[in-house]
C-alpha positions as protocol buffer text, in pm:
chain_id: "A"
residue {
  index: 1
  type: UNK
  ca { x: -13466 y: -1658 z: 18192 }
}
residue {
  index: 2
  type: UNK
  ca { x: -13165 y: -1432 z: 18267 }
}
residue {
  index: 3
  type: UNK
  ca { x: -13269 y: -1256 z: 18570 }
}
residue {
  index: 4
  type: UNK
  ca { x: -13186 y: -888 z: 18432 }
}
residue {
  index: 5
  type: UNK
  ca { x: -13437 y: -974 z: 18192 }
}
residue {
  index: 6
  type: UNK
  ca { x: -13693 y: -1055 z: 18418 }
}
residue {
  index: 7
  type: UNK
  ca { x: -13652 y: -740 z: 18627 }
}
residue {
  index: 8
  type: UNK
  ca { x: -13715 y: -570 z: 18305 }
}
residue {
  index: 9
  type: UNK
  ca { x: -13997 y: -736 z: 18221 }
}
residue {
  index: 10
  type: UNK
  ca { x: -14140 y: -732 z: 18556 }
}
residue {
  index: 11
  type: UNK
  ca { x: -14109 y: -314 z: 18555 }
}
residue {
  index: 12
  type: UNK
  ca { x: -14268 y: -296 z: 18245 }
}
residue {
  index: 13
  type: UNK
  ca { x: -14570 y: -471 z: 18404 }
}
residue {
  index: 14
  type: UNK
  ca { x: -14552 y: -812 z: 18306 }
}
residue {
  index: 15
  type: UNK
  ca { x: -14564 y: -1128 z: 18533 }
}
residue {
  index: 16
  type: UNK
  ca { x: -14342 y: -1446 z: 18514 }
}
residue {
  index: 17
  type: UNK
  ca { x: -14561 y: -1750 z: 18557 }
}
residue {
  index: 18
  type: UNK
  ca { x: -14646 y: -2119 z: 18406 }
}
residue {
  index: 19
  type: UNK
  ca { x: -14857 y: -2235 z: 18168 }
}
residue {
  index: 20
  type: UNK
  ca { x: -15076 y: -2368 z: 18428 }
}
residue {
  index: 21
  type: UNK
  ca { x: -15119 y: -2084 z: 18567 }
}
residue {
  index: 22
  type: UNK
  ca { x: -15151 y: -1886 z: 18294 }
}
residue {
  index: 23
  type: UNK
  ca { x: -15461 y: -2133 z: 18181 }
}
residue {
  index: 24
  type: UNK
  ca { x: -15583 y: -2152 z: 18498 }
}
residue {
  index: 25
  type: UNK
  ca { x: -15586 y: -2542 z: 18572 }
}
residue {
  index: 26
  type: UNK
  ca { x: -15673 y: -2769 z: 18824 }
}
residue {
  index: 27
  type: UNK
  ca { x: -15475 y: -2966 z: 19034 }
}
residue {
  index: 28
  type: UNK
  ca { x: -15593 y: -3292 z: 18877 }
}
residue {
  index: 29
  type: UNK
  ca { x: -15607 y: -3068 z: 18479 }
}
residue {
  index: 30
  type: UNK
  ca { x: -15246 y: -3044 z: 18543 }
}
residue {
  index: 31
  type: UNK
  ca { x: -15151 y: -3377 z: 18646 }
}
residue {
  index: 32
  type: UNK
  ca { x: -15386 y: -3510 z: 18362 }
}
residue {
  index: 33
  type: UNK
  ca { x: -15138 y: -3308 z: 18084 }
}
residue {
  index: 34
  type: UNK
  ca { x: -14871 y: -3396 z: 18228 }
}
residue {
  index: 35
  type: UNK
  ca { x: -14941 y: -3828 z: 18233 }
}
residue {
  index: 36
  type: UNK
  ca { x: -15015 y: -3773 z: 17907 }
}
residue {
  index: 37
  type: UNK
  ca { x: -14780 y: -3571 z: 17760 }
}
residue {
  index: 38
  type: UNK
  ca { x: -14508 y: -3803 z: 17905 }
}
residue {
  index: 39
  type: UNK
  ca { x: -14638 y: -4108 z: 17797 }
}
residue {
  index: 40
  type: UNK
  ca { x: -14678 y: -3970 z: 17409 }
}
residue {
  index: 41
  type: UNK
  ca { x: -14265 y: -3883 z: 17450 }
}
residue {
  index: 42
  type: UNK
  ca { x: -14275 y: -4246 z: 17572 }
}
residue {
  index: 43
  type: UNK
  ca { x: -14414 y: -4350 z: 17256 }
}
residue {
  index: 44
  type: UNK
  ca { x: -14247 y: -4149 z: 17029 }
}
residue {
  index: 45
  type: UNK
  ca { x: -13840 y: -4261 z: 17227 }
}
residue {
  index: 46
  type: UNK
  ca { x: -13934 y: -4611 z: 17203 }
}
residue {
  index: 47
  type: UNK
  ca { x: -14041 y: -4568 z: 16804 }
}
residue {
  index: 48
  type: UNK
  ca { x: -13710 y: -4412 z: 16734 }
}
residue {
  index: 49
  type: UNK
  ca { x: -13553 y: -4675 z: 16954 }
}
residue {
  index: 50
  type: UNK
  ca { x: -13623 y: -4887 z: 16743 }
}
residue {
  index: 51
  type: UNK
  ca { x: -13583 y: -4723 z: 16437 }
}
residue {
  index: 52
  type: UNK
  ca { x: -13902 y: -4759 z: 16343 }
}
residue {
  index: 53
  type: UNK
  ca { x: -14137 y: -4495 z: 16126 }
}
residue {
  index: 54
  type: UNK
  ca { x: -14428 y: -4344 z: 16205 }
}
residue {
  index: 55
  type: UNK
  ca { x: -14536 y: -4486 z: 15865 }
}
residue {
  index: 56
  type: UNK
  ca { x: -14436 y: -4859 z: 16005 }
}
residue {
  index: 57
  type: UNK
  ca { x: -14600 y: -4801 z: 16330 }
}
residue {
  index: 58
  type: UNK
  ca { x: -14907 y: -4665 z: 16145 }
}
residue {
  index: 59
  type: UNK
  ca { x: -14939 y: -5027 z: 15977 }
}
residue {
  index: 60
  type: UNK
  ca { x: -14896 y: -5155 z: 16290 }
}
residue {
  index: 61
  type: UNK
  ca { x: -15192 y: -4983 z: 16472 }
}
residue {
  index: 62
  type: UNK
  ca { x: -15377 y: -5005 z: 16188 }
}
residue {
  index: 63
  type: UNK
  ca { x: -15371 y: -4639 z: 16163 }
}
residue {
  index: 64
  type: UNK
  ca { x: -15202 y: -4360 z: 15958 }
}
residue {
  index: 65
  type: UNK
  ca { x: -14885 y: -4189 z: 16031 }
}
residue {
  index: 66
  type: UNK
  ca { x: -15108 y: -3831 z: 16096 }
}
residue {
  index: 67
  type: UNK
  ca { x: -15245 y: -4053 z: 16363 }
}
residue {
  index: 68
  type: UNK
  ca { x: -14904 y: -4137 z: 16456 }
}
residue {
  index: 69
  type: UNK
  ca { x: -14746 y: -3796 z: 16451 }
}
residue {
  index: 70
  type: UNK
  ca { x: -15097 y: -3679 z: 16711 }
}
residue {
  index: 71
  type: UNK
  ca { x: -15005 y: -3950 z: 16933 }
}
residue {
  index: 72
  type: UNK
  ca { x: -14648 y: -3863 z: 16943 }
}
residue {
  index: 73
  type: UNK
  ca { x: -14688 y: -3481 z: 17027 }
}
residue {
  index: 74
  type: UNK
  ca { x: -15034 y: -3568 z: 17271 }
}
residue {
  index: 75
  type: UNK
  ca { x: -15254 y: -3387 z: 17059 }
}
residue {
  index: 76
  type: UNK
  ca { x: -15586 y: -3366 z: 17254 }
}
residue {
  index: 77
  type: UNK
  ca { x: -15765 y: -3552 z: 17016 }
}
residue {
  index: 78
  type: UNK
  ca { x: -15587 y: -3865 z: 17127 }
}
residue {
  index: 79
  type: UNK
  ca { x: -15698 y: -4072 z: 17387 }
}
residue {
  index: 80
  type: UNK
  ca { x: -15468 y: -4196 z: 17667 }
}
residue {
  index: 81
  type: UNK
  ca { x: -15558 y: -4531 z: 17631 }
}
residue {
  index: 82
  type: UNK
  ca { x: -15480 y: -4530 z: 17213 }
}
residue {
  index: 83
  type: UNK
  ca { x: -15120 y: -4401 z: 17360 }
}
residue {
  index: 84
  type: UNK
  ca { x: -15090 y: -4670 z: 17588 }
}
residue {
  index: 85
  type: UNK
  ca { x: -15196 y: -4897 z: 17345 }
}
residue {
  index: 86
  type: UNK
  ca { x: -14955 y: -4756 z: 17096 }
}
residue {
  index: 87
  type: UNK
  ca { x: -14675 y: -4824 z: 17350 }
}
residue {
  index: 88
  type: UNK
  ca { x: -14764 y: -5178 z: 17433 }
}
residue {
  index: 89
  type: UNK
  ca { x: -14734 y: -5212 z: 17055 }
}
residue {
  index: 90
  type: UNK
  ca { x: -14375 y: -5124 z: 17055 }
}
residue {
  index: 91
  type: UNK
  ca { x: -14312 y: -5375 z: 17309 }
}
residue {
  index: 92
  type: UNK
  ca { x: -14345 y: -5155 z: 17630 }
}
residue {
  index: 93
  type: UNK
  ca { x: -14445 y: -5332 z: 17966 }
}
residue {
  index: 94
  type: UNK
  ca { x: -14684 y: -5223 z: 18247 }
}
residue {
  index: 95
  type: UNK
  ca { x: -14334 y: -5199 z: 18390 }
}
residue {
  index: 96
  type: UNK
  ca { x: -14224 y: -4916 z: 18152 }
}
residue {
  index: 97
  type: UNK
  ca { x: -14571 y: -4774 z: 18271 }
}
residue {
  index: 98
  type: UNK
  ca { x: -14544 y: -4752 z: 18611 }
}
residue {
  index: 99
  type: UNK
  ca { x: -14147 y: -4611 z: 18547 }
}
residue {
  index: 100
  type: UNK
  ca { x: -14327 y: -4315 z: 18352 }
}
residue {
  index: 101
  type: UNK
  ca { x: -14580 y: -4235 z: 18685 }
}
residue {
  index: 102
  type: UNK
  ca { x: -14307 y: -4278 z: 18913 }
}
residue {
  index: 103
  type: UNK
  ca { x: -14069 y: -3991 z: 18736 }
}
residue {
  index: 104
  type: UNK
  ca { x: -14380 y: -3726 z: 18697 }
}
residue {
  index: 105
  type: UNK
  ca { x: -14388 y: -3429 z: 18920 }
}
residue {
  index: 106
  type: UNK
  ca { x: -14566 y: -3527 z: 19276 }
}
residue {
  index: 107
  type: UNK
  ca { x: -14762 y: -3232 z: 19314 }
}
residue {
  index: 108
  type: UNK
  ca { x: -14837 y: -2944 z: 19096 }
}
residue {
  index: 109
  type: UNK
  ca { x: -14596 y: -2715 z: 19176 }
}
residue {
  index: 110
  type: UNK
  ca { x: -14311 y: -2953 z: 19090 }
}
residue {
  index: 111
  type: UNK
  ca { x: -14535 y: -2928 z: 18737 }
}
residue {
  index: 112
  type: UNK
  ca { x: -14297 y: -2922 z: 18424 }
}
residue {
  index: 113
  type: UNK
  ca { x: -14600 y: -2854 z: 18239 }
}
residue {
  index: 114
  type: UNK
  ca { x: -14456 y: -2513 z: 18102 }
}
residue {
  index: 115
  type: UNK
  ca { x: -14403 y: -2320 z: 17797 }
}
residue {
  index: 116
  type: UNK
  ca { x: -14139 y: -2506 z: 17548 }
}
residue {
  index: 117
  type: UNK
  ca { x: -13945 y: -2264 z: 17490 }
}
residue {
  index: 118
  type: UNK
  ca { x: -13970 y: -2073 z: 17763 }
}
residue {
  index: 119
  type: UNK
  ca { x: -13967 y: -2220 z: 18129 }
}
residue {
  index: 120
  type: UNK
  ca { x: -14077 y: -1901 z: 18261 }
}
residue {
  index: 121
  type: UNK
  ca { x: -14441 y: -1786 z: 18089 }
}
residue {
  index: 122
  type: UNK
  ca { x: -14479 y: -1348 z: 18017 }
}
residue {
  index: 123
  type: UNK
  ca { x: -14778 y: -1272 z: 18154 }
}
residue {
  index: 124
  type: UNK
  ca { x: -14954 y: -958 z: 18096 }
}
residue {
  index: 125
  type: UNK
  ca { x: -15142 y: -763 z: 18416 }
}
């Protein structure tokens, strides 16, 4: 965010922040969305990779390509483990696991858990 912007934003009363703490998590709530939100981009680069379908992978799993699309975009409905089974599917290792833990933040303040669009989340007072 430009930081003209922000000053203007900030004098009308609103406060820059990140999702997490706009939602209020945990330590451990944080780290949780973040494993899993980079393992379902895990899932969804190795699919296209391969230049494979969600459809495809759906037959795969066993599954449907809704399925698919939840474990892709680590919908909360989807467990880790069907992600990490998903992955193994497409022929990633425990080695491609450990890869993904190693490059997520170490603590939450390195957190990249934050708005898409926005890095910087308005926050009303």
């Amino acid at each position: 965010m430009e930081i003209s912007k922000k000053a203007k934003l900030e004098k009308l009363g609103w406060k820059i922040g990140t999702t997490s703490e706009f939602l209020n998590l945990t330590p451990s709530e944080d780290q949780y969305i973040e494993l899993k939100l980079a393992l379902s981009k895990s899932v969804q680069k190795k699919r296209l990779e391969m230049k494979i379908t969600q459809v495809k992978l759906a037959d795969i799993l066993k599954s449907s390509q809704s399925r698919i699309a939840k474990i892709e975009s680590g919908d909360k409905s989807v467990s880790i483990d069907l992600i990490i089974n998903s992955y193994f599917a497409l022929g990633a290792t425990i080695q491609d696991i450990a890869k993904i833990l190693y490059e997520l933040p170490k603590d939450q303040k390195d957190s990249k858990h934050k708005d898409k669009k926005n890095p910087s989340k308005l926050l009303p007072v």
